[in-house]
C-alpha positions as CSV (number, residue, x, y, z in Angstrom):
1,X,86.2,88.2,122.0
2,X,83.2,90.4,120.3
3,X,83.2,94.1,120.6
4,X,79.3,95.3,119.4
5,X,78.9,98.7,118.3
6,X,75.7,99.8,117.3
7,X,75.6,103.1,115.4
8,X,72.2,103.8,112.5
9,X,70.5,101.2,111.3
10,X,70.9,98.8,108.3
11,X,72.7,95.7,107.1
12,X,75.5,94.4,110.0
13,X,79.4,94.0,108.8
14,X,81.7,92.3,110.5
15,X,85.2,93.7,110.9
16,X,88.3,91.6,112.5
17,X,91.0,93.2,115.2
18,X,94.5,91.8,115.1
19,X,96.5,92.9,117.4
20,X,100.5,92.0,118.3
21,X,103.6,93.1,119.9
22,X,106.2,94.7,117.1
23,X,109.4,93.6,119.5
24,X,110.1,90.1,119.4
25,X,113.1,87.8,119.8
26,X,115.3,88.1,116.7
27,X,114.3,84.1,115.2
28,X,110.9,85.0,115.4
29,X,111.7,88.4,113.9
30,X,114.0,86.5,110.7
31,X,111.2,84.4,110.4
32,X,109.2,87.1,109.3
33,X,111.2,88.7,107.3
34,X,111.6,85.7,105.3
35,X,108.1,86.8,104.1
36,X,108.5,89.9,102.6
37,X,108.7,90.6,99.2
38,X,111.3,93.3,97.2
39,X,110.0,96.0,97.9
40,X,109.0,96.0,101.3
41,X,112.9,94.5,101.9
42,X,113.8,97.6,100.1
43,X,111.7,100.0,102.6
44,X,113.0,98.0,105.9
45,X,116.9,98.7,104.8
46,X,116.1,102.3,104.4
47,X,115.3,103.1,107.8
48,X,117.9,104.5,109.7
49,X,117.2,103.6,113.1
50,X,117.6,99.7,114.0
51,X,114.2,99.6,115.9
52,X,112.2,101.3,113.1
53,X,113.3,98.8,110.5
54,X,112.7,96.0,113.3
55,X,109.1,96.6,114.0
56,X,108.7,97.3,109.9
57,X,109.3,93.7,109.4
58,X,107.7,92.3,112.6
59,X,104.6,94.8,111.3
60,X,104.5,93.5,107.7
61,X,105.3,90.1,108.2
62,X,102.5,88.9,110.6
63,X,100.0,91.3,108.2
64,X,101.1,88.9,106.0
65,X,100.6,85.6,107.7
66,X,97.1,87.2,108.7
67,X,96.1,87.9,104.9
68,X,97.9,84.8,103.8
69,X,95.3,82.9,105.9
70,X,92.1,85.2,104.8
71,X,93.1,84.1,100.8
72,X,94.5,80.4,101.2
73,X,98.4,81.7,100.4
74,X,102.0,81.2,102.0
75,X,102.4,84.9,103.5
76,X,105.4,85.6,101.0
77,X,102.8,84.9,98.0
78,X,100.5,87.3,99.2
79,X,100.2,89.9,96.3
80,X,99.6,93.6,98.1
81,X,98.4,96.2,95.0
82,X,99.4,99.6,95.6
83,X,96.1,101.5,95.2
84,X,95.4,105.5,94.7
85,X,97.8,107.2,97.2
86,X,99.5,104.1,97.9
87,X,97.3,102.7,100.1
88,X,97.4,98.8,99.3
89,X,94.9,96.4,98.4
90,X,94.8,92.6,98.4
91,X,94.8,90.5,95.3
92,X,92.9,87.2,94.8
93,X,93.9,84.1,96.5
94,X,92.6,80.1,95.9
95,X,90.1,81.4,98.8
96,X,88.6,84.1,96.9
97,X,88.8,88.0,97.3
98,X,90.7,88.9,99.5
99,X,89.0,91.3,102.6
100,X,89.8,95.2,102.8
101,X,92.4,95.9,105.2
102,X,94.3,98.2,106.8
103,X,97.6,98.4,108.8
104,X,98.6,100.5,112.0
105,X,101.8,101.0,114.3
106,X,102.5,102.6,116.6
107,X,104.2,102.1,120.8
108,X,105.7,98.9,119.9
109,X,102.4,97.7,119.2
110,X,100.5,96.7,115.3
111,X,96.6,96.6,114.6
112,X,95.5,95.0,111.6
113,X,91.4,96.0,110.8
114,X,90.4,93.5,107.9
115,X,86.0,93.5,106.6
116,X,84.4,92.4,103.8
117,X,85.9,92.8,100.0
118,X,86.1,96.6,98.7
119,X,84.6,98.2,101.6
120,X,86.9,101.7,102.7
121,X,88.3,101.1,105.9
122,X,91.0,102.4,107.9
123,X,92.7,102.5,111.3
124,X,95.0,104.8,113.4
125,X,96.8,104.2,116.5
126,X,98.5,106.8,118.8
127,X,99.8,106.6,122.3
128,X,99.9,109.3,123.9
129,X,102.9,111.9,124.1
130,X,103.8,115.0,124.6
131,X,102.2,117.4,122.4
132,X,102.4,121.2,121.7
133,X,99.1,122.9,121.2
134,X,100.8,124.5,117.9
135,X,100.3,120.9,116.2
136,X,96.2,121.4,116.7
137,X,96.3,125.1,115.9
138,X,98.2,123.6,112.5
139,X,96.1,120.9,111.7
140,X,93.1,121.1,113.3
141,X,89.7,122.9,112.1
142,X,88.2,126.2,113.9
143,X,86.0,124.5,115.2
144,X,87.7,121.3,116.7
145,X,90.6,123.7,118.3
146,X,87.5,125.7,119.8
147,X,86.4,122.2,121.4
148,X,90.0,121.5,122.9
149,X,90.3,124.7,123.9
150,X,87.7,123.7,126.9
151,X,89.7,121.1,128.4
152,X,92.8,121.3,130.4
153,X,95.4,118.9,131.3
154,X,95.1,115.1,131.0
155,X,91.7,115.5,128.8
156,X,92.9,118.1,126.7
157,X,95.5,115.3,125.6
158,X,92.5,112.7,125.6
159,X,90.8,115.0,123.6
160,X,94.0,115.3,121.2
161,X,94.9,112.0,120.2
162,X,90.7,111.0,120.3
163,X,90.4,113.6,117.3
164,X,94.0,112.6,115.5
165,X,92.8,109.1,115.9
166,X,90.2,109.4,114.1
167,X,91.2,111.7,111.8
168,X,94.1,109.6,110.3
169,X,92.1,106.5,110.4
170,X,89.4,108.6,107.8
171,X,91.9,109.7,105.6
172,X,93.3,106.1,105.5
173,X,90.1,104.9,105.1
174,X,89.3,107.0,101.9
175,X,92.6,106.6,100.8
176,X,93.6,110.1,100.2
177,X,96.8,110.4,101.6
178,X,97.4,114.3,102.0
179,X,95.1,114.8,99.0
180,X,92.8,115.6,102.0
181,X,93.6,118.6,104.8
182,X,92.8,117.3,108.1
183,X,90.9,120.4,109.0
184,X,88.7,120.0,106.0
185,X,86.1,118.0,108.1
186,X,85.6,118.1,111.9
187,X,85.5,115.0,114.5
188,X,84.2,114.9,118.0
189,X,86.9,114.8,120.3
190,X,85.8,115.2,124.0
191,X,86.4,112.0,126.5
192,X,83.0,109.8,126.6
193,X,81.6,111.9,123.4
194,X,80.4,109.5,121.0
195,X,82.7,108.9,117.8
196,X,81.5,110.8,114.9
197,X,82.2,113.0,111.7
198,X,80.0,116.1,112.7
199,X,81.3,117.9,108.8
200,X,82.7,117.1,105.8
201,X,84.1,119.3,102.8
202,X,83.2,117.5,99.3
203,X,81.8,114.0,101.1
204,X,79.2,113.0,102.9
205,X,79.9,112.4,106.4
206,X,76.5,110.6,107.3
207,X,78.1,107.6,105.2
208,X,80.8,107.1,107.2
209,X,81.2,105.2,110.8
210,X,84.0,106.1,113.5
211,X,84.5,102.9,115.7
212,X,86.9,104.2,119.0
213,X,89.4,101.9,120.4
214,X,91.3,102.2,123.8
215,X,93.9,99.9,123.2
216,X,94.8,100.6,127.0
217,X,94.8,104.0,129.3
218,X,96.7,106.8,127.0
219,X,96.5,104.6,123.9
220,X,93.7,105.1,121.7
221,X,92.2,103.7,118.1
222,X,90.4,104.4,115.8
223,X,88.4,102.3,113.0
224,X,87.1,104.6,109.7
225,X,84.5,102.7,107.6
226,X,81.9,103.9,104.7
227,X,78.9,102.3,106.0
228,X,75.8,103.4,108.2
229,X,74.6,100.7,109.7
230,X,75.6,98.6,113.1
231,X,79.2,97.0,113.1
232,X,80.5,93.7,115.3
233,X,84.1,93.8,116.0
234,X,85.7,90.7,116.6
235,X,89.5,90.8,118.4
236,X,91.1,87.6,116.3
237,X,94.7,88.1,118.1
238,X,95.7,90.3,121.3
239,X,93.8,91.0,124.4
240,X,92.1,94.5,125.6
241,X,93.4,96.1,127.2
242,X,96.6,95.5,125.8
243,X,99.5,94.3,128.9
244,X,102.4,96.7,129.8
């Protein structure tokens, strides 16, 4: 299945969309686990609750049979690199460099966004929720709290999780962690607005692409990537919208 978004003009890149179910019957669930490595073992036993350390494994251990395949390695020989602000990259494999990637969960549900080699890219997911407006008058800039302040009701939720969306899936994309303040750039946020950075503090918005996801009704996406020109999106695993 081919998503085409068309944003600027210039070369084409090709992203892939993986998309699973994080709850799965526990052999299935073992059998991933038997891929990761120390650490992420480590991380799984420290969650508290049983689900969270569930859909860890079930999260990291497909990433890893998808990146496995990209790279021509068993997924427990997959070497992930921590880079700046943790965010990891993907070492070499017998099939060459490995593709940028990034990882997302969220509802029970993973997304996996993998492009060509050392291009930023990142991805958010967020059903919705209830949410208290103090969380956008903490977070959000003047000017994207003056743009939910004109909807009501069911959009101004829409409008919400459209602009935290995107937000987190920047700020995974440049890998900066909490380096960077969400409010210090602004994102459209209004239902059927196109996707797009409209400011920037110390960058460049222009260079980056939003690419917006609806996973289903009251679950949106979001795909962050440093490049201008038109974007095909190919969905390797999952259907859209995604089932109940």
């Amino acid at each position: 299945m081919d998503l085409r978004v068309v944003d600027g003009a210039g070369d084409t890149v090709a992203l892939d969309l993986w998309l699973w179910r994080l709850d799965v019957a526990p052999a299935h669930r073992d059998a991933l686990a038997a891929h990761l490595e120390p650490g992420e073992r480590t991380r799984a036993a420290a969650y508290i609750r049983d689900l969270d350390r569930e859909r860890f494994i079930v999260a990291r251990g497909r990433m890893r049979e998808i990146l496995g395949g990209y790279v021509g390695l068993a997924p427990k020989d997959v070497v992930l690199r921590p880079g700046s602000h943790g965010k990891p990259g993907l070492g070499e494999g017998p099939g060459g460099h490995g593709p940028s990637f990034n990882l997302a969960h969220a509802g029970g549900w993973a997304a996996l966004v993998a492009g060509p080699h050392a291009l930023p890219l990142g991805i958010d997911i967020e059903p919705w929720r209830e949410v208290e407006q103090s969380v956008a008058e903490r977070f959000f800039s003047a000017s994207e709290r003056e743009a939910l302040g004109q909807l009501e009701g069911a959009t101004w939720t829409a409008g919400f999780f459209n602009a935290w969306t995107r937000k987190e899936a920047l700020l995974k994309a440049e890998g900066a962690g909490l380096s960077r303040p969400l409010d210090s750039f602004d994102v459209t946020l209004a239902p059927g607005a196109a996707a797009r950075i409209t400011r920037m503090t110390g960058g460049r918005g222009e260079r980056w692409q939003l690419v917006p996801l609806e996973l289903s009704p009251r679950f949106p996406g979001c795909i962050a990537l440093r490049h201008s020109g038109e974007v095909r999106l190919t969905l390797r695993e999952g259907t859209l919208p995604l089932p109940a």
